[in-house]
Structure formats: structure tokens, C-alpha cells
C-alpha positions as CSV (number, residue, x, y, z in Angstrom):
1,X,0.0,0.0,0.0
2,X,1.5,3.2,-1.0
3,X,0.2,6.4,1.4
4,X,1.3,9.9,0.1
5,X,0.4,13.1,1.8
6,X,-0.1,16.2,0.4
7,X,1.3,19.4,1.2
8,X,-1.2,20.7,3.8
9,X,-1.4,16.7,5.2
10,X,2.1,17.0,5.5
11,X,3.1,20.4,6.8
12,X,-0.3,19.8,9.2
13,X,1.7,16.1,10.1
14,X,5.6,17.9,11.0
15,X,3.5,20.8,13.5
16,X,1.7,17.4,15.1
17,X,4.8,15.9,15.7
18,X,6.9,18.9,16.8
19,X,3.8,19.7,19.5
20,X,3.7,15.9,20.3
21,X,8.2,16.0,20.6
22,X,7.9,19.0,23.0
23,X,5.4,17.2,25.2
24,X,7.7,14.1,25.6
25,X,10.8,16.3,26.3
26,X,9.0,18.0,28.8
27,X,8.0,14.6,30.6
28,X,10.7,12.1,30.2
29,X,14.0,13.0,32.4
30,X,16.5,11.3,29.8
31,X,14.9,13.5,27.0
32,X,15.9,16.7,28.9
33,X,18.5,16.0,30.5
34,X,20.9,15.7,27.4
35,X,18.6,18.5,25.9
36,X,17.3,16.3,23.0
37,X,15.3,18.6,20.4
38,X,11.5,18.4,19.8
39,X,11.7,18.2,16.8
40,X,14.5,15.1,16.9
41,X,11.8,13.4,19.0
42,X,8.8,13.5,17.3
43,X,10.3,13.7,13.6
44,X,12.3,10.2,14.4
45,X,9.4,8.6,16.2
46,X,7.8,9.2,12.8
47,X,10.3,8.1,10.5
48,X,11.1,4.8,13.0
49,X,7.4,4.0,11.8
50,X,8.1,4.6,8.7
51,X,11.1,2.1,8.7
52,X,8.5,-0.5,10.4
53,X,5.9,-0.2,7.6
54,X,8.5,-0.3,4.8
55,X,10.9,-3.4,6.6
56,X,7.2,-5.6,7.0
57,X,5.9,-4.3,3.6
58,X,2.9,-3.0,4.6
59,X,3.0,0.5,3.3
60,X,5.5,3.1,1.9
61,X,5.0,6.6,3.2
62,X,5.3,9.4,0.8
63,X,5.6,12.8,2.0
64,X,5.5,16.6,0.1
65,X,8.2,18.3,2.3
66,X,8.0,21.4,-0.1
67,X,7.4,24.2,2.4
68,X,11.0,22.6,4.3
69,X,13.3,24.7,2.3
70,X,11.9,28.3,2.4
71,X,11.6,27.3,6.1
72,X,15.4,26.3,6.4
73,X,16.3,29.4,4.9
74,X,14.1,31.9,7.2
75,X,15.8,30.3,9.8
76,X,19.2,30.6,8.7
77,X,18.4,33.9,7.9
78,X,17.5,34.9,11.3
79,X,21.2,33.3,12.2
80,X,22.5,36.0,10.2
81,X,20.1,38.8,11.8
82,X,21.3,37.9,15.1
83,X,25.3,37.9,14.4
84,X,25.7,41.7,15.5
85,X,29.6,42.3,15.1
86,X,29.4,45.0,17.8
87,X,29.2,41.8,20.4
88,X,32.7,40.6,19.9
89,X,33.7,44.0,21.5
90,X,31.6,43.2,24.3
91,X,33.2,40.1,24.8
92,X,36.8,41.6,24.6
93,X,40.3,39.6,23.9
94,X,39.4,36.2,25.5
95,X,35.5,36.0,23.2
96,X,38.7,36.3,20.2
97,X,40.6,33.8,21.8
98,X,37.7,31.4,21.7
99,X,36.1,32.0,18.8
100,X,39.5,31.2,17.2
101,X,38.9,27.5,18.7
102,X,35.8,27.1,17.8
103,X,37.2,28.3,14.0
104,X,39.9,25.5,14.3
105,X,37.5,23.0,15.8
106,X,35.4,23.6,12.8
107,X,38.2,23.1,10.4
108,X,39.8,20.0,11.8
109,X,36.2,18.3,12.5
110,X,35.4,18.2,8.5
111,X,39.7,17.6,7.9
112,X,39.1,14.1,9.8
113,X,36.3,13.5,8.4
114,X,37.8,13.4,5.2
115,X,40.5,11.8,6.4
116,X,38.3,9.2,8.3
117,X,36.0,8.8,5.4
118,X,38.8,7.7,3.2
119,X,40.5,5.2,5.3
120,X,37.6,3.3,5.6
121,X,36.2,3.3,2.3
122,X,33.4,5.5,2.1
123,X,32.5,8.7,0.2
124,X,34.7,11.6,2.1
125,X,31.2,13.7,2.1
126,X,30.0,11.2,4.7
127,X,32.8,12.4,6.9
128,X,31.8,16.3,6.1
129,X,28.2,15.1,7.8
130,X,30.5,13.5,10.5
131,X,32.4,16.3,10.6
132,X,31.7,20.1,11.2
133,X,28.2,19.7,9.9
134,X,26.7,17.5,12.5
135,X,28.8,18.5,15.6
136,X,29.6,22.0,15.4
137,X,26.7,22.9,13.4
138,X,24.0,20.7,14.6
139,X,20.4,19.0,13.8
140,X,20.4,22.5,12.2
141,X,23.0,22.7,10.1
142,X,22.5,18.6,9.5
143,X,19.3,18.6,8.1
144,X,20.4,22.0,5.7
145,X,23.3,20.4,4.5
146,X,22.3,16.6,4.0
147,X,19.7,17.3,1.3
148,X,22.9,19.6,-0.3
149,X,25.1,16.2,-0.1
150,X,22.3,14.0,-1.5
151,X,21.8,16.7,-4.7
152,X,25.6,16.4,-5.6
153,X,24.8,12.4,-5.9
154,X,25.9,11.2,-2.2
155,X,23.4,8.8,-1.1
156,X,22.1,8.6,2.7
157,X,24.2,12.0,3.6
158,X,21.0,13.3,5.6
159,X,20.7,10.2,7.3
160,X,24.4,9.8,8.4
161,X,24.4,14.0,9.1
162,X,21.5,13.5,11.5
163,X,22.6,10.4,13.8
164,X,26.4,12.3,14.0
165,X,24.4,15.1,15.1
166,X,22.1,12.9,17.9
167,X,25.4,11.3,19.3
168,X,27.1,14.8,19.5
169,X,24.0,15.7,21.6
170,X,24.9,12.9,24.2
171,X,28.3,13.0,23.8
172,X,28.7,16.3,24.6
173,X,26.3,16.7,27.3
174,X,28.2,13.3,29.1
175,X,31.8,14.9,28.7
176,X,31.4,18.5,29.1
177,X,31.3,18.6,33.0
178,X,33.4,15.6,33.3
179,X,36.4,17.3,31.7
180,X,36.4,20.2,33.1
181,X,36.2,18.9,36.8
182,X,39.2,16.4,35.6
183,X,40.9,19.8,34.8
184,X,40.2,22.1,37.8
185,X,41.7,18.9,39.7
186,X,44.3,18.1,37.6
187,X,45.8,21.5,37.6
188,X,44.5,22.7,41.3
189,X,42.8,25.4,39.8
190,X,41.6,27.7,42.6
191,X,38.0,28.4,42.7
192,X,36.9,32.3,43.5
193,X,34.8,32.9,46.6
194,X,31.3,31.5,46.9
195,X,30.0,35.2,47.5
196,X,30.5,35.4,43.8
197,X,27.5,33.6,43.3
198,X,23.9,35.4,42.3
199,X,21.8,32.7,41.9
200,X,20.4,29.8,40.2
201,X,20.8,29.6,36.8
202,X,17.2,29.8,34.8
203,X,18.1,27.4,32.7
204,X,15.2,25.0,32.9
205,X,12.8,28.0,31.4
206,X,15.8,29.4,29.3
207,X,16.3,25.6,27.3
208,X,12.7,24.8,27.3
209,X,11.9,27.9,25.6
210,X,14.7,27.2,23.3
211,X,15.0,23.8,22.7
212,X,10.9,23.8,22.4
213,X,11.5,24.6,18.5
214,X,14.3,22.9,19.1
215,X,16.2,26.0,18.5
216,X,19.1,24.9,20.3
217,X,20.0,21.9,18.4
218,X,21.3,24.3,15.9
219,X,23.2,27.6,17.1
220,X,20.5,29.7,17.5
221,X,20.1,29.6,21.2
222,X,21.7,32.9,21.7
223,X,20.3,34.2,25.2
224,X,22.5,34.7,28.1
225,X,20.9,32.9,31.0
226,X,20.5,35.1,33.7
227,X,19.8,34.7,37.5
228,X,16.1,33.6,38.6
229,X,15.4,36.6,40.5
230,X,16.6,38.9,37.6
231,X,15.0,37.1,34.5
232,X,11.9,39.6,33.6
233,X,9.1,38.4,31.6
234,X,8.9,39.2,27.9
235,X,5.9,40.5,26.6
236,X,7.1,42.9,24.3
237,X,6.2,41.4,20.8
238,X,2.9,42.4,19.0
239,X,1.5,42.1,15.8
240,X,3.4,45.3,14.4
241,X,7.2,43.9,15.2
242,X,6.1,40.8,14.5
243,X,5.1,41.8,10.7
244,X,8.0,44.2,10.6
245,X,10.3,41.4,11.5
246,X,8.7,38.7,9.0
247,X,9.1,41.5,6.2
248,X,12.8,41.8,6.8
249,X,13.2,38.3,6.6
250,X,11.4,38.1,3.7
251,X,13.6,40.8,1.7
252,X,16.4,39.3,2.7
253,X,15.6,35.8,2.1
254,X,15.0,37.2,-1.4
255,X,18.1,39.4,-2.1
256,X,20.1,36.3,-0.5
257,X,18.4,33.6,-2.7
258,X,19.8,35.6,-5.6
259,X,23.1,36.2,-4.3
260,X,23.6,32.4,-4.0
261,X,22.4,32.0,-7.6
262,X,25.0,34.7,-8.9
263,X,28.0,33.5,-6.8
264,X,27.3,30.3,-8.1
265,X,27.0,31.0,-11.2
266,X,29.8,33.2,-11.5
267,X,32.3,30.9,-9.2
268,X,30.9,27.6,-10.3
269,X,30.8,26.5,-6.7
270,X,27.7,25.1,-5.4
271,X,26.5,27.6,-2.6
272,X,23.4,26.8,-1.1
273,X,20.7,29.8,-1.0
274,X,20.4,29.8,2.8
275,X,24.4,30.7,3.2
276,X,23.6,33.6,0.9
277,X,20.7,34.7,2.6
278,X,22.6,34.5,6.0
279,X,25.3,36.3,4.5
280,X,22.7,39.6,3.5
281,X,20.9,39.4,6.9
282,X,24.4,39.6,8.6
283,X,25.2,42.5,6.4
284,X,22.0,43.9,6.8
285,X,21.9,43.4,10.7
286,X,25.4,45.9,11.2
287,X,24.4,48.1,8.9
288,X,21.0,48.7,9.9
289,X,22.9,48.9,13.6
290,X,24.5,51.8,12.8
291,X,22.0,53.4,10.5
292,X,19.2,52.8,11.7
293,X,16.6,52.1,8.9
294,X,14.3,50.0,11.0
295,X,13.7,48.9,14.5
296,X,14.1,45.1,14.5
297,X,12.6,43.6,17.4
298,X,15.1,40.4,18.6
299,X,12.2,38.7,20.4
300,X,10.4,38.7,17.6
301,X,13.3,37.3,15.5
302,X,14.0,34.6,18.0
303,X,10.8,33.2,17.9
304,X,10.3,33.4,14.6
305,X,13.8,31.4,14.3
306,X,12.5,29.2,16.8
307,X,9.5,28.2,14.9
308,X,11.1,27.7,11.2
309,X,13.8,24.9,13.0
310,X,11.7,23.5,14.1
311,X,9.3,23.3,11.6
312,X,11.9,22.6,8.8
313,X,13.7,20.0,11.2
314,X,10.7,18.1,12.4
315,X,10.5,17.6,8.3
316,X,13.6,16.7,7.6
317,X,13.6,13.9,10.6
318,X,10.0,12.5,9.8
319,X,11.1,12.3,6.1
320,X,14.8,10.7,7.1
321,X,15.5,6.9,5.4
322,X,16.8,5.1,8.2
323,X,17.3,2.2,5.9
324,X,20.4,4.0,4.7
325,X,22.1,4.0,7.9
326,X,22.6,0.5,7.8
327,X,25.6,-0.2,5.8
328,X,27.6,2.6,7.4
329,X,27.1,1.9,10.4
330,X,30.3,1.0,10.9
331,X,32.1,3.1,9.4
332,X,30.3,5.9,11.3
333,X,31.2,5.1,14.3
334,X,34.9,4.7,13.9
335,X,34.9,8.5,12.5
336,X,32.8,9.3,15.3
337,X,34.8,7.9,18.1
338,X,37.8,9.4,16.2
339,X,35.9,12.8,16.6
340,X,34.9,12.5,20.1
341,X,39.0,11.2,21.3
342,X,40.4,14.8,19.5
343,X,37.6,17.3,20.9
344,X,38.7,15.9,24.2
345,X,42.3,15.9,23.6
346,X,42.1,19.6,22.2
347,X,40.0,20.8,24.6
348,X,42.5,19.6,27.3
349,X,45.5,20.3,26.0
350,X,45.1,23.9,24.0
351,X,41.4,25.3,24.6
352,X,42.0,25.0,28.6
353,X,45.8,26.1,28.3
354,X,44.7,29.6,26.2
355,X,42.0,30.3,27.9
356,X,44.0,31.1,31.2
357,X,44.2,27.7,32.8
358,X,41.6,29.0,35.6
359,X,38.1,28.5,36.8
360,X,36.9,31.0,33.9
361,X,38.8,28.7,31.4
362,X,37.5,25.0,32.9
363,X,34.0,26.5,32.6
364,X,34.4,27.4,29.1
365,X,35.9,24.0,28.4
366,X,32.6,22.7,29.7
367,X,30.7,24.7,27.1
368,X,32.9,24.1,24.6
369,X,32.4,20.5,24.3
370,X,29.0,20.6,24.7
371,X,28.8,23.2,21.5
372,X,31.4,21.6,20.1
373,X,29.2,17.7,19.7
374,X,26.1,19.5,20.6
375,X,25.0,22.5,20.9
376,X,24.3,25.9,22.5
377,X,21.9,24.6,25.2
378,X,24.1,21.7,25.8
379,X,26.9,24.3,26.8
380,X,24.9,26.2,28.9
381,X,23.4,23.4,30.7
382,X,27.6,22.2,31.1
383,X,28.3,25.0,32.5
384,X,25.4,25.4,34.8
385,X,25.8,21.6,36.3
386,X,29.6,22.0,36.7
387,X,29.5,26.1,38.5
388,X,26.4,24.2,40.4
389,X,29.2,21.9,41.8
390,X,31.0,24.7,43.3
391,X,28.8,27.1,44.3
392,X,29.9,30.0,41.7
393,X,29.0,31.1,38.2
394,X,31.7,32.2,36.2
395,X,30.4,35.3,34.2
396,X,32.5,35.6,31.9
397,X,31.8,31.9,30.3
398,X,28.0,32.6,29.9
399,X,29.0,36.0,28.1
400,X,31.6,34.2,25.7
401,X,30.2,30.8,24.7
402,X,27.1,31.7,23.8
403,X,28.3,34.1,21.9
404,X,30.5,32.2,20.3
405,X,28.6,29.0,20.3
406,X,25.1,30.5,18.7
407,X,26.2,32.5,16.2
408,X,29.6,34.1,15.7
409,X,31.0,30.3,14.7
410,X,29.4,30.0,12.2
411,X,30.7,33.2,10.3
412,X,33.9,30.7,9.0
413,X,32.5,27.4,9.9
414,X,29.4,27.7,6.9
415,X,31.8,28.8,4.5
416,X,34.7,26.3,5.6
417,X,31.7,23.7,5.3
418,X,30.7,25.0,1.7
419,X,34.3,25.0,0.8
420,X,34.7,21.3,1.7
421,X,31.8,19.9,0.2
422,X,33.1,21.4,-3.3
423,X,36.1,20.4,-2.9
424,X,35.5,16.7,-2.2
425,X,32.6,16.8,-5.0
């Protein structure tokens, strides 16, 4: 039996299963506790039943996933509204220091990929989903760039993109605190005085609100988390920032679009249209900051971005093929494990070292591996459980890393990732 849904069925289908993944992350402690997306949830629930009905051969699933890609593209878009330049001064010489090892993580995640890819025999785009794509970038970034892979003839590149990405998630969230407690002991780092504390982190209202559009499986968790008593309520967007927000987006997503088409065209490298729309709405964002053309509400952008991950992941999970995975397992999980032993082994012996070998630096280690498999509220919720242990926030780590970790990243890692896929194409 064959069963194909429309596009209403199906669009109606990936909001279903994104309000039904939310409701289980909300209720099951495993789910949150390594900060597993909505979307992830109910989009592989889906596509596990999928895999059931196609293995017994009672039915084949067919799905009309058209409204995915203008989706994917607000959202990236939104990335690029938020990426004001002006906060790298905020953050001051040590935001530099580690947005240079994120940059390097970046690069030599998709280098042993390649490298990975090739000693064991399969295609070395596989290892670019294993790679930067998954980890550093993401479900996000994983379910943008898999259906890129799959055009340029790589088959099962989504599905290999998005398990990389789900064991980053656990990964990271398992070693993050573990690490940097090794290190404080390991190199007696001396811990400031408890008065230094200001609270409990919100961080179960601060990742819920993220992670329930599962914008945090991607970088666009950008929100410093701020103490409980000092956390105001938002009530700020209406209907006219709300419009005036959705019109930006659309101009850009437009001017981007065709950017993408001329670069390519002109270049001959394959540049997807959400890195050129990104690109405009980062341009946009520092030049309307300083000239002031219109009043962008952030709220209004975040939620927006919120919605179209989720939305365009829940779609790209409920439509994944499973049945690909199976003969690279292996392979996967050699390049995997390969990834996780170097994170570790840089984050120890360089990311801890130039960060000032102090309580500051172990906490951004913390975040840095959780970003670094993960994600943004995986780093946050690293950083929380391991100043929790001590009794003091270091306020310097949640100004950097989120910083770093939700945006400013991904202004070489993108184009490092574009580079590599043309290249190995």
C-alpha cells in the first residue's frame, strides 16, 4: 500500500509531531536532561514508523516536504540577523581567543572527516556530515546540508548527518562537565569565593523555551541565562514587530536567494541559498545597527527562528531513510569515536591552556564541548551543572560561549563547510 500526503497533510503532520516531541521532552528525564530537540523526537518517532511499515511491507510513506526549504532558509536567515559584530567587543580579547577555537575545531572536524572517510572506504562527504556539519553545526545545520550532499549524488548523507548530530548531543552533554572537573583537579585550579555567586541559573525555562522549537540543536540559542530573581518576563512582541520582522526576513531571504544563484553562477561552486541569505541578513543586521533604517525587534526574531527549525527540522527527521544508515554503520562510528578522542584531547591540552588555565577557562571548556558535539543549550546546561558543583557562576563563560557558540561560529565554519563539500565533490 503506498500512502502519500499532500502538502497541507504533510506540513499539518511535522506541526503534530513537533507539539507531540515537546510534550515528551517536557515529561521524560532522559529527554531533557541531554537536551534532545522536539523536533528530533517527534520527527524520528515518525520516521522509525516509517522504517517498520517499509521493513514488514505494509505500506510506503510518501511525503510533500516542499514548504522545508523556504523554512530552512528563514531560519538561517534569522542566524544572520542575530550575528551583531558589535558583540565581539563586548566580549573583549578572551570571546577572540575562543572564537579562534571554535574556527579551528570547525576546520579540523570536517579535515578528519575526510580523512576518516577515506581510510575506511566510504565517500569523504559522509565524513563532512561526520564532521563540522553535524557537531559544530548541529540538527540545524545537518538537516540544511544533508539534502545539499544527496543533490551532488551522495546517497544517505541526511541520514548519516543526522545520527552524527544525535550522538554529538549525548556526547557532549556526558563529557562536558566531566572534563572540566578532571581539569580544575588536575591543575588545582583555585576556585573564587562563593560570595560570587547570584543565583540559580534559569536554565530549565531558558532551554525549554529554546530547545521547544528545538532552537538549540542548531546555534540559534543565543540568550544569556541570567539569574532567577533577575529574569523579567517578555511580553514585548505584538503584531506590528512581529510583521515588521517577518518582512525583513522576507527581503532578505530574497536578495540572499539571488546572491547564492550569482555566486554560483559566477564561481561555479555550489553555494546553497540559505548561506547567501545569512550572508545579507548579517550585512543587513550591522548596517542597519549603525544606521538605523528600521527597528528590529530580537524577540520577535528569535521566535520566529525558533519556529522555522523547528518546523523545517521536524521535516527533515520525519522524512529521514533510516534504511540507509545500515551499511555505514560502521564506518560511522569509527569516525565518530575518532571525533569525540580529539575534541577531548584539544579541549584539554590547547582550549584549557589559552583560555588562562583558571576557573573562567575550565568552565568554558565545559561549554565548549557541549557546542562543540552538541549544541548551545548543551553548553549552557555544562556550564550550569559544573559552577552548580562549586557554588559560583563564572560570568565571563555565559557572556563568551554563547556568543560564540550561537552565532559568531558559524561566520567561518558555513563557508569552511561549503568549501569542503566542493572540494571533495
Amino acid at each position: 500500500m503506498e500512502i502519500q500526503l499532500n502538502l497541507v497533510q504533510s506540513a499539518a503532520l511535522a506541526l503534530l509531531l513537533l507539539s507531540l516531541g515537546e510534550w515528551a521532552r517536557q515529561r521524560v528525564g532522559f529527554l531533557q536532561k541531554y537536551c534532545i530537540p522536539a523536533p528530533v523526537i517527534g520527527g524520528f518517532v515518525f520516521a522509525l514508523i516509517v522504517l517498520l511499515l517499509r521493513q514488514t511491507g505494509t505500506a510506503q510513506v510518501g511525503l510533500d516536504t516542499s514548504l522545508q526549504s523556504p523554512a530552512m532558509i528563514a531560519f538561517f536567515t534569522t542566524i544572520g540577523l542575530a550575528g551583531s559584530l558589535a558583540s565581539i567587543k563586548k566580549g573583549g580579547k578572551l570571546l577572540l581567543v575562543y572564537l579562534v577555537v571554535c574556527w579551528s575545531l570547525a576546520i579540523m572536524q570536517n579535515l578528519i572527516g575526510i580523512g576518516m572517510a577515506t581510510a575506511v572506504g566510504v565517500s569523504p562527504m559522509l565524513g563532512i556530515m561526520a564532521g563540522a556539519v553535524s557537531l559544530e553545526g548541529g540538527h540545524g545545520a545537518a538537516a540544511a546540508f544533508g539534502p545539499t550532499a544527496e543533490a551532488m549524488g551522495v546517497e544517505g548523507a541526511t541520514a548519516v548527518a543526522i545520527a552524527s548530530a544525535t550522538f554529538g548531543l549525548v556526547a557532549g552533554s556526558l563529557m562536558g562537565g566531566m572534563t572540566a572537573s578532571f581539569l580544575v583537579a588536575r591543575h588545582n585550579v583555585q576556585i573564587p569565593e562563593k560570595a560570587g555567586l547570584r543565583g540559580k541559573l534559569a536554565f530549565a525555562g531558558a532551554v525549554a523555551r529554546n530547545m521547544s522549537a528545538g532552537g538549540g540543536s542548531d546555534k540559534a540559542a543565543t540568550a544569556v541565562a541570567e539569574p532567577i530573581e533577575e529574569t523579567p518576563a517578555k511580553n514585548g512582541i505584538n503584531y506590528s514587530n512581529l510583521l515588521t520582522a517577518v518582512l525583513v526576513i522576507g527581503v532578505v531571504m530574497v536578495i540572499g536567494m539571488a546572491l547564492g544563484t550569482w555566486l554560483s553562477d559566477v564561481t561555479g561552486f555550489s553555494l546553497p541559498a540559505y548561506v547567501g541569505a545569512m550572508i545579507i541578513a548579517l550585512v543587513f543586521r550591522n548596517m542597519n545597527d549603525k544606521l538605523g533604517w528600521v527597528k528590529i525587534d530580537d524577540d520577535a526574531v528569535d521566535l520566529i527562528s525558533r519556529f522555522t527549525l523547528g518546523f523545517f527540522l521536524t521535516m527533515a527527521m520525519m522524512s529521514l531513510k533510516i534504511w540507509e544508515l545500515a551499511s555505514l554503520a560502521g564506518p560511522l562510528v569509527l569516525i565518530l569515536l575518532v571525533q569525540l578522542l580529539f575534541i577531548l584531547a584539544f579541549a584539554v591540552f590547547v582550549v584549557f591552556r589559552v583560555l588562562g588555565k583558571n576557573y573562567d577557562a575550565a568552565t568554558m571548556v565545559a561549554g565548549f564541548i557541549g557546542h562543540g558535539l552538541g549544541a548551545t543549550p548543551n553548553a549552557l546546561a555544562n556550564m550550569d551543572a559544573f559552577n552548580s558543583r562549586f557554588g559560583v557562576r563564572s560570568e565571563r563563560a555565559f557572556l563568551i560561549v554563547p556568543l560564540a557558540g550561537a552565532v559568531l561560529i558559524d561566520l567561518v565554519a558555513l563557508p569552511w563547510i561549503v568549501w569542503c563539500m566542493n572540494w571533495v565533490a
